[in-house]
C-alpha positions as CSV (number, residue, x, y, z in Angstrom):
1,X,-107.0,44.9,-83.6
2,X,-107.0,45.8,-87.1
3,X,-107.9,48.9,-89.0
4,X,-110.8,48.7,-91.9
5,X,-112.5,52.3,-93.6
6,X,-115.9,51.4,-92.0
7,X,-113.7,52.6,-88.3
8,X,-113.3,55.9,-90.1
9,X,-116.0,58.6,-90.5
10,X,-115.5,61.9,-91.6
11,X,-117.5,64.3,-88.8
12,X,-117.6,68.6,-88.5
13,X,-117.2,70.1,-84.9
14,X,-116.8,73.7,-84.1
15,X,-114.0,73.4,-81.6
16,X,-112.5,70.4,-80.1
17,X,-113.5,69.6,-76.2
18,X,-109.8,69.8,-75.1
19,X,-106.6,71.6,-75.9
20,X,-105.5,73.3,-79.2
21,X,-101.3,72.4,-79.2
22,X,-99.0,75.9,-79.0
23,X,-98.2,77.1,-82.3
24,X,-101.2,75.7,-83.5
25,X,-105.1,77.2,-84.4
26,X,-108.5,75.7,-85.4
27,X,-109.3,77.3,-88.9
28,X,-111.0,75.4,-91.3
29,X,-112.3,77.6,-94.8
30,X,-115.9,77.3,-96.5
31,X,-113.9,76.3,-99.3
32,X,-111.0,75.7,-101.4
33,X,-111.0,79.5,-103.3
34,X,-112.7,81.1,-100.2
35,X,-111.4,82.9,-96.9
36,X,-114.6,83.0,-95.4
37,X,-114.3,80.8,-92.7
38,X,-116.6,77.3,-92.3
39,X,-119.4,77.0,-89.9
40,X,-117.3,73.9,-88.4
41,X,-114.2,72.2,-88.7
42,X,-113.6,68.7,-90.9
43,X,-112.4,65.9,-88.5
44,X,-112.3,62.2,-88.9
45,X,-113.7,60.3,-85.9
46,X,-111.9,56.8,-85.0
47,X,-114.0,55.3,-82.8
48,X,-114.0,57.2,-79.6
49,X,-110.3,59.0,-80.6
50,X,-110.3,62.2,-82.9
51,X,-107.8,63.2,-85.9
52,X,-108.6,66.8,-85.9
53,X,-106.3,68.7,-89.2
54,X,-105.4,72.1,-87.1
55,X,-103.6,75.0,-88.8
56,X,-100.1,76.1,-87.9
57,X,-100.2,79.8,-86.2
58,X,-96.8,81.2,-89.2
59,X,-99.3,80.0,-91.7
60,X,-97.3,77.4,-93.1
61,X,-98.7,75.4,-96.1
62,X,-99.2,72.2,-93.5
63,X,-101.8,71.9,-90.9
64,X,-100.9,69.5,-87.6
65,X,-102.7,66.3,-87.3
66,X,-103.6,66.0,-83.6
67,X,-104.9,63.1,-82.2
68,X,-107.4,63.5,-79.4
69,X,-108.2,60.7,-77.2
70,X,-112.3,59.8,-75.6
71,X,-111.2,62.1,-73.3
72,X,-110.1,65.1,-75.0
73,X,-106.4,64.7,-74.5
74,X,-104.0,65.3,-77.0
75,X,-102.5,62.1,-77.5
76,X,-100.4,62.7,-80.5
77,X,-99.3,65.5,-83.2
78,X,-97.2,65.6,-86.1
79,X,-97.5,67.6,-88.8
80,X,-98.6,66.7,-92.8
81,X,-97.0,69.3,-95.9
82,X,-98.9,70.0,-98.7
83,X,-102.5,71.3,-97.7
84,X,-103.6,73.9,-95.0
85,X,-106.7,75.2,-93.7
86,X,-108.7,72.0,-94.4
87,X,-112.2,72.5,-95.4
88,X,-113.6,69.0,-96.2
89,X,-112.8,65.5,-95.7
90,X,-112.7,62.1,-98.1
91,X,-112.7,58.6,-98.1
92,X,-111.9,56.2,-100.7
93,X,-111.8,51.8,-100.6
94,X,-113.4,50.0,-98.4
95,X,-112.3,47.0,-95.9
96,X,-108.7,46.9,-95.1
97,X,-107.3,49.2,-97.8
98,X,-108.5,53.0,-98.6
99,X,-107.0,56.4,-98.2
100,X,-108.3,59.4,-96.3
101,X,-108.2,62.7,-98.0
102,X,-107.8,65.7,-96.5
103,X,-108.6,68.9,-99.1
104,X,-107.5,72.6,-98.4
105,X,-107.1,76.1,-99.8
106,X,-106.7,76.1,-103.1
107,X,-107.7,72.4,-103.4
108,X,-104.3,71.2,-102.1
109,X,-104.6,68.2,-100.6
110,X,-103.0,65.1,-98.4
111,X,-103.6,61.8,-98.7
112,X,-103.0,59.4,-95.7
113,X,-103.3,55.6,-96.3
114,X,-105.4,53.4,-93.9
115,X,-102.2,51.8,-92.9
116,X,-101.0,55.9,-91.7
117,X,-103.8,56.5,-89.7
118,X,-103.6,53.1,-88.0
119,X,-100.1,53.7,-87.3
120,X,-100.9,57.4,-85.3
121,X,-103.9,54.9,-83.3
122,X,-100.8,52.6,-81.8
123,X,-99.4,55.8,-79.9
């Protein structure tokens, strides 16, 4: 099965149905100069599977991508350098190519390529 951007949607939740990894934390901010936290978390929905951007517990300027299956189980987790706290979520392209943005304090930011995401789906 291939991956296109139309499988991707950008989605808030408050929590996620199943478990948060050790070491890990759901924060998400109400913005990028901001410490007030959001109302709900930034994820991006797959299909049935979640990518849900958690923050590390030290604080580190990362957050943990963790991959929740229909079912709520954690399915995969690795972590991304660059942005933490993630408070929104962006798509660009369309079809088979297009990146996934994912925007945190201070407006740092990762960008993960369709062909990423995909790649965390085959585990």
């Amino acid at each position: 099965m291939a991956c296109t951007m139309n499988m991707l949607t950008p989605i808030t939740m408050h929590k996620p149905k199943g478990p948060i990894p050790n070491g890990m934390k759901v924060t998400a901010l109400a913005g990028p100069n901001t410490l007030n936290p959001a109302p709900s978390c930034p994820i991006l929905a797959i299909g049935g599977f979640t990518l849900w951007p958690m923050s590390y517990i030290d604080n580190r300027v990362s957050f943990g991508m963790v991959m929740y299956n229909p079912k709520w189980k954690v399915v995969h987790a690795m972590e991304h350098k660059g942005a933490r706290y993630i408070y929104k979520i962006t798509l660009t392209g369309s079809g088979a190519s297009g990146t996934a943005t994912f925007w945190g304090q201070a407006d740092q930011k990762v960008t993960m390529s369709l062909d990423e995401i995909c790649k965390i789906l085959a585990f």
